[in-house]
C-alpha positions in Angstrom: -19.3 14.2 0.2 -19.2 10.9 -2.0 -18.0 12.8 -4.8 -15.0 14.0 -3.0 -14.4 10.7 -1.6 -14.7 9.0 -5.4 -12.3 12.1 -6.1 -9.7 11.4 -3.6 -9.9 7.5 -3.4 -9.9 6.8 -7.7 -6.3 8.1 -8.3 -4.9 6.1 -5.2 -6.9 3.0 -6.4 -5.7 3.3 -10.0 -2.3 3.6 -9.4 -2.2 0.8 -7.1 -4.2 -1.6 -9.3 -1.7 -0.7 -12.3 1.1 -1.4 -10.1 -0.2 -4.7 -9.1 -0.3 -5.1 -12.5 3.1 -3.7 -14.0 4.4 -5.9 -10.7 3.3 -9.2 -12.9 5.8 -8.2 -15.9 8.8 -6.9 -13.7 11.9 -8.5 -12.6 11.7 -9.6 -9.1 14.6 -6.9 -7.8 13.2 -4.0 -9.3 10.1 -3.4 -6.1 13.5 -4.0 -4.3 16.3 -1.4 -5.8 13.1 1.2 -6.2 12.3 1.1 -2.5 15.9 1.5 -1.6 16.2 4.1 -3.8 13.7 5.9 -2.6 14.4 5.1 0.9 18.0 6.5 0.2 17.0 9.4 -2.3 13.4 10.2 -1.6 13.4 10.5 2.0 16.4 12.4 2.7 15.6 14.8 -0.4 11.6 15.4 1.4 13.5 16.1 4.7 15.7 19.0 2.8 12.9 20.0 0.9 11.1 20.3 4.3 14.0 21.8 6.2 15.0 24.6 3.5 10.9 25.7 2.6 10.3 25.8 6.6 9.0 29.5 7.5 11.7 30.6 10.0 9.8 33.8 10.7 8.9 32.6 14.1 10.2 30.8 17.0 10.8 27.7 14.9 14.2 28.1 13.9 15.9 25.1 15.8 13.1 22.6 14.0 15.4 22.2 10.8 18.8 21.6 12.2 16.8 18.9 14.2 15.6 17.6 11.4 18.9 17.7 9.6 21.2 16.6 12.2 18.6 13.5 13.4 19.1 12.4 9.4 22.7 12.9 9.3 22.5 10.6 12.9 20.7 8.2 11.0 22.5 8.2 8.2 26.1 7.5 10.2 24.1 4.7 12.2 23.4 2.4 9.0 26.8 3.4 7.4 28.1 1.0 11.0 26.1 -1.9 10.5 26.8 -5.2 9.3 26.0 -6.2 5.5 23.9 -9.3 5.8 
Protein backbone atom coordinates (compact mmCIF):
# COMPACT_ATOMS: atom_id res chain seq x y z
CA UNK A 1 0.00 0.00 0.00
CA UNK A 2 3.09 2.52 0.70
CA UNK A 3 4.50 1.61 -2.51
CA UNK A 4 1.52 2.69 -4.43
CA UNK A 5 1.23 5.75 -2.43
CA UNK A 6 5.26 6.62 -3.01
CA UNK A 7 4.10 5.70 -6.70
CA UNK A 8 1.38 7.99 -7.05
CA UNK A 9 2.49 10.93 -4.73
CA UNK A 10 6.58 11.14 -6.25
CA UNK A 11 5.56 12.37 -9.83
CA UNK A 12 3.05 15.05 -8.31
CA UNK A 13 5.79 16.05 -5.74
CA UNK A 14 8.54 16.36 -8.40
CA UNK A 15 6.83 18.28 -10.70
CA UNK A 16 5.67 20.70 -8.20
CA UNK A 17 9.04 21.07 -6.51
CA UNK A 18 10.68 21.85 -10.17
CA UNK A 19 8.09 24.28 -10.76
CA UNK A 20 8.68 26.05 -7.60
CA UNK A 21 11.86 26.04 -8.86
CA UNK A 22 11.72 26.97 -12.71
CA UNK A 23 9.12 29.77 -10.99
CA UNK A 24 12.54 31.49 -9.45
CA UNK A 25 14.03 31.99 -13.06
CA UNK A 26 10.70 33.12 -14.90
CA UNK A 27 9.36 36.41 -15.79
CA UNK A 28 6.64 37.35 -13.39
CA UNK A 29 3.71 37.18 -16.39
CA UNK A 30 4.49 33.92 -17.60
CA UNK A 31 2.43 31.78 -14.22
CA UNK A 32 -0.03 34.55 -15.56
CA UNK A 33 -0.46 34.16 -19.56
CA UNK A 34 0.02 30.14 -18.89
CA UNK A 35 -3.01 29.98 -16.62
CA UNK A 36 -5.08 31.97 -18.94
CA UNK A 37 -4.11 30.06 -21.57
CA UNK A 38 -4.93 27.13 -20.24
CA UNK A 39 -8.00 28.44 -18.69
CA UNK A 40 -9.02 29.57 -22.29
CA UNK A 41 -7.47 26.50 -24.34
CA UNK A 42 -7.19 23.69 -21.87
CA UNK A 43 -10.55 23.70 -20.42
CA UNK A 44 -12.75 24.20 -23.19
CA UNK A 45 -10.53 21.65 -25.38
CA UNK A 46 -11.14 18.71 -22.03
CA UNK A 47 -14.86 19.59 -22.27
CA UNK A 48 -14.87 18.69 -26.24
CA UNK A 49 -12.63 15.95 -25.70
CA UNK A 50 -15.17 14.82 -22.99
CA UNK A 51 -18.22 15.67 -25.00
CA UNK A 52 -17.12 13.93 -28.46
CA UNK A 53 -15.44 10.48 -26.55
CA UNK A 54 -18.81 10.29 -24.38
CA UNK A 55 -20.43 6.67 -25.06
CA UNK A 56 -23.86 7.75 -26.41
CA UNK A 57 -24.99 4.10 -26.45
CA UNK A 58 -27.29 4.69 -23.59
CA UNK A 59 -29.71 7.11 -22.24
CA UNK A 60 -26.99 9.73 -21.98
CA UNK A 61 -27.33 11.50 -25.08
CA UNK A 62 -28.54 15.06 -23.78
CA UNK A 63 -25.21 15.09 -21.26
CA UNK A 64 -22.89 16.58 -24.11
CA UNK A 65 -25.03 19.30 -25.57
CA UNK A 66 -25.29 20.30 -21.82
CA UNK A 67 -21.98 20.36 -21.53
CA UNK A 68 -21.39 22.15 -24.76
CA UNK A 69 -24.09 24.71 -24.57
CA UNK A 70 -23.30 25.49 -20.50
CA UNK A 71 -19.49 26.39 -22.12
CA UNK A 72 -20.73 28.27 -24.94
CA UNK A 73 -23.12 30.17 -21.98
CA UNK A 74 -20.04 30.80 -20.26
CA UNK A 75 -18.07 31.73 -22.83
CA UNK A 76 -20.77 34.67 -24.07
CA UNK A 77 -20.89 35.69 -20.22
CA UNK A 78 -17.09 36.76 -20.00
CA UNK A 79 -17.15 38.05 -23.65
CA UNK A 80 -19.92 40.98 -21.60
CA UNK A 81 -17.85 41.97 -18.88
CA UNK A 82 -15.83 44.79 -18.15
CA UNK A 83 -11.95 44.78 -18.72
CA UNK A 84 -10.43 45.87 -15.47
Amino acid sequence: MFETLVQAYSPLVFWVGLGIIALRFTPESLPRILGRGLYWVGVPWQIFSLARYTDLSGDVGLVPLITVSTLLFGILLAGGRPRV
